[in-house]
Structures are given as C-alpha cells and as structure tokens.
C-alpha positions, -999 to +999 in steps of 0.1 A: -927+200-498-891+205-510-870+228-486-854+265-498-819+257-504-803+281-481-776+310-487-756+329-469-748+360-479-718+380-463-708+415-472-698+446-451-719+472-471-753+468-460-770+476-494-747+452-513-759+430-489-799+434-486-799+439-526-784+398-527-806+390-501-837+401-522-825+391-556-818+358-543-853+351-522-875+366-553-855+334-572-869+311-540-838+309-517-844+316-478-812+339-474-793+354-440-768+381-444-732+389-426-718+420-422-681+405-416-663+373-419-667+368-380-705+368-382-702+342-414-679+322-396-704+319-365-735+320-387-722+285-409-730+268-380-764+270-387-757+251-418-760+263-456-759+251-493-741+283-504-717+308-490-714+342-510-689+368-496-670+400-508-635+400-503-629+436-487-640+434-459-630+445-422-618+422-388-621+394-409-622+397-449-630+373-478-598+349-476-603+345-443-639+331-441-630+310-472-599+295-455-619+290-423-646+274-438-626+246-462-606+241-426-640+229-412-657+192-416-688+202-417-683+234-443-655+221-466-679+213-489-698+238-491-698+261-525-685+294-519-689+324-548-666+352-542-684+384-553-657+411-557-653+451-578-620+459-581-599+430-573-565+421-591-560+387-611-534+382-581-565+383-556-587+359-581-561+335-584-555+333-542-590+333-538-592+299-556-565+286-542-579+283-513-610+270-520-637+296-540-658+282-564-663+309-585-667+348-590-690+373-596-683+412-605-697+440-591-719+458-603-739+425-600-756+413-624-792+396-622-790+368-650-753+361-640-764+356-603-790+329-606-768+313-636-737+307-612-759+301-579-779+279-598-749+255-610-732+254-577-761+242-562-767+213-586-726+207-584-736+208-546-768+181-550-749+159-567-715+157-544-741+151-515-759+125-533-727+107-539-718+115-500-749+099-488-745+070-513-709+066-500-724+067-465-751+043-472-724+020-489-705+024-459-730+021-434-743-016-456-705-027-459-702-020-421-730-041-416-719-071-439-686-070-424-705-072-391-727-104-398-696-119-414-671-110-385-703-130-365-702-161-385-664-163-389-663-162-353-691-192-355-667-211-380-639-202-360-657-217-329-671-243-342-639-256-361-616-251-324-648-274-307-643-300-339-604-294-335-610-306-294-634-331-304-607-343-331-579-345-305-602-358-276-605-389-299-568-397-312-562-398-273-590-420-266-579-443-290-545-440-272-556-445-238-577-476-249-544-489-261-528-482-233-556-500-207-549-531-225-519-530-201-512-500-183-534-496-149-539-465-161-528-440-187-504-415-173-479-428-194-491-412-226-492-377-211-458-381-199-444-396-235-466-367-249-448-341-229-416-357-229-414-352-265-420-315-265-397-311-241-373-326-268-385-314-301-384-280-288-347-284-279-340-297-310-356-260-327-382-281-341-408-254-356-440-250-335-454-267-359-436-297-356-435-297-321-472-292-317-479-325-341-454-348-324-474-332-287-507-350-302-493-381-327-472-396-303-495-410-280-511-432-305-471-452-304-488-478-291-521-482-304-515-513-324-515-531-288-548-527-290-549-558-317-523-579-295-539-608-272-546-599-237-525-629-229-496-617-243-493-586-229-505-590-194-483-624-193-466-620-160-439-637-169-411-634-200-427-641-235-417-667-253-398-666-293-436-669-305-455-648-281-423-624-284-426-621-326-465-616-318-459-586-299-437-569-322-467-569-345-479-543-332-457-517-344-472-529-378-508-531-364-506-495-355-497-487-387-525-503-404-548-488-383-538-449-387-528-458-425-546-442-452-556-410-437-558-374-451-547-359-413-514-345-407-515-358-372-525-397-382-502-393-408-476-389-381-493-410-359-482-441-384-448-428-385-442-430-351-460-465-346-439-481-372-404-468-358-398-461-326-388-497-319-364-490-347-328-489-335-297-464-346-274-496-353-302-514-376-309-538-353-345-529-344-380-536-355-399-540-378-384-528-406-340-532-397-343-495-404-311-474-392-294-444-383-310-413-398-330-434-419-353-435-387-377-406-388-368-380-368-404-384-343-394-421-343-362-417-328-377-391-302-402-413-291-381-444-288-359-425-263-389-415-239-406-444-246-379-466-235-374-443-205-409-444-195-416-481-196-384-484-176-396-463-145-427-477-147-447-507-131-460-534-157-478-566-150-445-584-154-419-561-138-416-536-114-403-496-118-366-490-120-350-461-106-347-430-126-308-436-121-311-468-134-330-459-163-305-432-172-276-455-172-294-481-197-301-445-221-264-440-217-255-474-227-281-478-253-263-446-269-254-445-303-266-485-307-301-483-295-305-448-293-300-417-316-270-398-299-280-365-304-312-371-290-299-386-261-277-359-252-305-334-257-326-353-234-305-354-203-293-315-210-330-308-204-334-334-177-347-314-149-377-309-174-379-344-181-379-349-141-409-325-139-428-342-162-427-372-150-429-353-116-468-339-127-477-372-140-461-395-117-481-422-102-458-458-092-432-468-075-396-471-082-373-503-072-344-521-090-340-554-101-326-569-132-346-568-167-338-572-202-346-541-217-346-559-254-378-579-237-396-547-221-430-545-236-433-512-243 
C-alpha cells in the first residue's frame, strides 16, 4: 500500500488553516497544521513531503520558517508553497530568494491548490529518486573502492614479498661468490654499506643510492667461475693463474648480462669496472678517469679498502691506518680523487660500518696491493 504523502500546513488563522487541512486530505494527503513558524519549525522534525505557510504571521512569520528550514539537512529539500493575501512583489521576490517554491493567493482556490501541490510533489519524487540513486551509486562506488583498496593492498603485498624474494636472491648469488673465498660473507654487507655511506655524500638521488645499496654486492660474483685453486692459493699467483683471475671481472659480466632489471643492469656495471683504475691502467677494459662509471669507481675504493683489512687465505688483515695510507697513495692513480676525499670526510661512518660487521683481525706486514684478490 502506497503511503499519504504528508503536508504540513502552517498558518496563524485557525480557519485558513483547518479549511487547507480538509481540502488537502479529501485530495488523499494525511495533513498536520501550525499555528506559528515555531510550532512548523519543531513539527518538521517529524518529517514531511511539503511545507505550506502564510507569511504574516506572529513570533515567527513566513521568512523565517522558510530560512530555517533550507538552513537544515534534513528540510532543505523539502518544497515549500508560500500561501499569502496581500503581499507586495517586494515580499514575493524575498520569499524566493530564500528558498519558496512557489505561491498561492488568498482567497484560495481549490483547482489551483491540488495543481501546484500536485507538481511539487512529483518535482519532489523525482529529486529523491535521483538522491537515492546518488546514494545507491555512492554506497556501490564505496564498496568497489573498498574490494579494490583490498586487492591493491594484496598486489602491494605480494609485489614487496616478490621485491624481498628478488633481493634475498641477488645476495645469495653474492654470498655464494663470496664462500668461494671468504670464510664468511661479512664483507658484502660492509662493501654494501660502505657505498651508501658514499653515494649519499656524493647527493646521489635515493634512487641511486638505494641501487648501488643492492648491485654492488654482486662485484664479485664472476669468482664464482674462477678455479678453487686459484683463489684459495695460499701463496702469490703466478702471470697465468694472475690473468685467470682477472677474468672474473668479465665472468661477472656475462652472468648478470642480458637482463631487463635495473639492479642486474647495475650489477654488470659494477662487475666490469671496479678493477678499473683513474690513470687507465686497470682491468679489463684500460678504461680511465671519468670514463669509469660512477658505481665503479665507488666500489673500487671500498673494495680495495675492505680486502685490505681483511683476512684472506693468502694474507693477513692490515691495519685500518695502513689501509688508509695505501687509499691515499693510490689517489688520483688508482683511485678517483673525489671519491677518495669523500670517503675519509665520512670516515667515522666508514669506521662504524665496518665496526657492525667486523669480524678478523688486523696485523701488518708487507703486500702488493696490485696482487690482492679482491
């Protein structure tokens, strides 16, 4: 059964009133009457498809209730017919200014009363069935949004787990490089912090300096197709043994060569040239001076200082003052200059890297840095 569309009729003179009230129910509305804008105001909250009020009226007249109720959420929308005698063009115009629908004279007329209430109300049906097909949008947007927010946050997850899974592997492969003759593999976390301490003081974007954090522990991976013999030989290589461990620096590239990831892309960057020296005099390639990429030259500094204070099968650690005066020597021939500079103006965070990840010995004794194996 369809409900009576409800109307509130407001008016200080209580025939005006009661004759609206019956004219309006013998045309099938369920009506309530005010005799003031204060009882309207308190009445809408029992909630109303149509507001009719005079606009003479006492404590609170016509303008008022019609400001009052387009003030309110819940009665803004509601259409409100002004039924009025005497009142001026001035008063009219006001009255829809703020918000009345439409007008009816007094005397009232029958025909012209259930023409106008009639059209408001339809007017009315339709803005709420646009409201409540706004709201249902709403309400099924809301709820896409939600189930997508869910799987995003699913993609999200499950591409940082890949992302983990992805770096868990490049150092894996690093670390099995590094067993082939480290006794254990500190020393690509501390080459791997070294160079962020380095590329970020040399204002290397985050970017940057979160690639170089993950490629450059793969330096070394080409050791990984260099004979055991060769680089656990205790003793000093020989010219041959010598030219076969250089290979590696081209091994390394082979292997990370080819790929469609930014990190193995930089990964055979760095294999290839950080035994690359600034005067042209390293390997493989003779390359020189800035001609050496920029994560080459970084690593060959910490590299260099790393395999210095460290213990390998055919030498013992240096000290780190030892180590610092070879970097100083080595400047500007082996070594970038700039980037040694930068590394010993950041040297106490140098000092507590190797300080977390420290785990031999340091002693002097003479080496040939040309012939470290690292």
């Amino acid at each position: 059964m369809e409900l009576k569309k409800r109307i509130l009729v407001v008016d200080d003179e209580a025939d005006v009133r009661e004759f609206l009230i019956d004219l309006l129910t013998m045309h099938g509305y369920s009506c309530e009457g005010a005799s003031d804008g204060i009882e309207a105001i308190a009445k809408a909250k029992l909630g109303f498809d149509l507001i009719m009020t005079d606009l003479n009226m006492p404590k609170m007249d016509g303008f008022g209730v019609v400001r009052r109720l387009r003030s309110e959420p819940e009665t803004r929308d509601w259409p409100i017919i002004v039924v009025t005698s005497m009142a001026s063009r001035e008063d009219r115009l006001k009255a829809v200014e703020i918000g009345a629908n439409d007008f009816i004279a007094k005397p009232i007329d029958n025909a012209e009363v259930q023409v106008r209430v009639a059209s408001l109300l339809r007017m009315k049906e339709i803005q709420d069935a646009i409201k409540r097909h706004k709201e249902e949008l709403e309400k099924i947007v809301q709820q896409r949004t939600e189930v997508l927010r869910q799987t995003l946050d699913q993609m999200v997850e499950a591409q940082r787990r890949t992302q983990d899974a992805y770096l868990d592997t490049i150092k894996k492969l690093a670390i099995a490089a590094e067993y082939k003759d480290e006794s254990t593999a500190e020393h690509i976390y501390r080459i791997s912090a070294y160079c962020v301490v380095l590329a970020r003081a040399l204002n290397l974007a985050p970017h940057e300096v979160e690639v170089i954090q993950h490629a450059s522990p793969m330096h070394d991976v080409g050791k990984l197709g260099i004979p055991d013999g060769i680089l656990m030989k205790p003793g000093e290589l020989d010219p041959g043994e010598w030219e076969m461990m250089k290979q590696h620096t081209v091994i390394g590239g082979r292997i990370l060569h080819g790929s469609s990831s930014e990190l193995l892309q930089a990964g055979e960057i760095i294999a290839r040239s950080h035994h690359e020296k600034w005067d042209g005099t390293g390997y493989p390639a003779g390359t020189e001076g800035d001609d050496i990429p920029l994560f080459g030259r970084i690593v060959s500094v910490v590299d260099v200082f790393d395999a210095l204070t460290t213990q390998r099968p055919y030498k013992k650690a240096f000290s780190n003052e030892d180590a610092f005066s070879i970097l100083k020597e080595g400047r500007g021939k082996h070594f970038d200059p700039k980037i040694v500079d930068t590394f010993f103006l950041h040297i106490h965070e140098i000092l507590a890297v190797q300080q977390r990840h420290i785990d031999r010995p340091k002693t002097s004794e003479p080496i040939d840095i040309d012939r470290i194996r690292y």
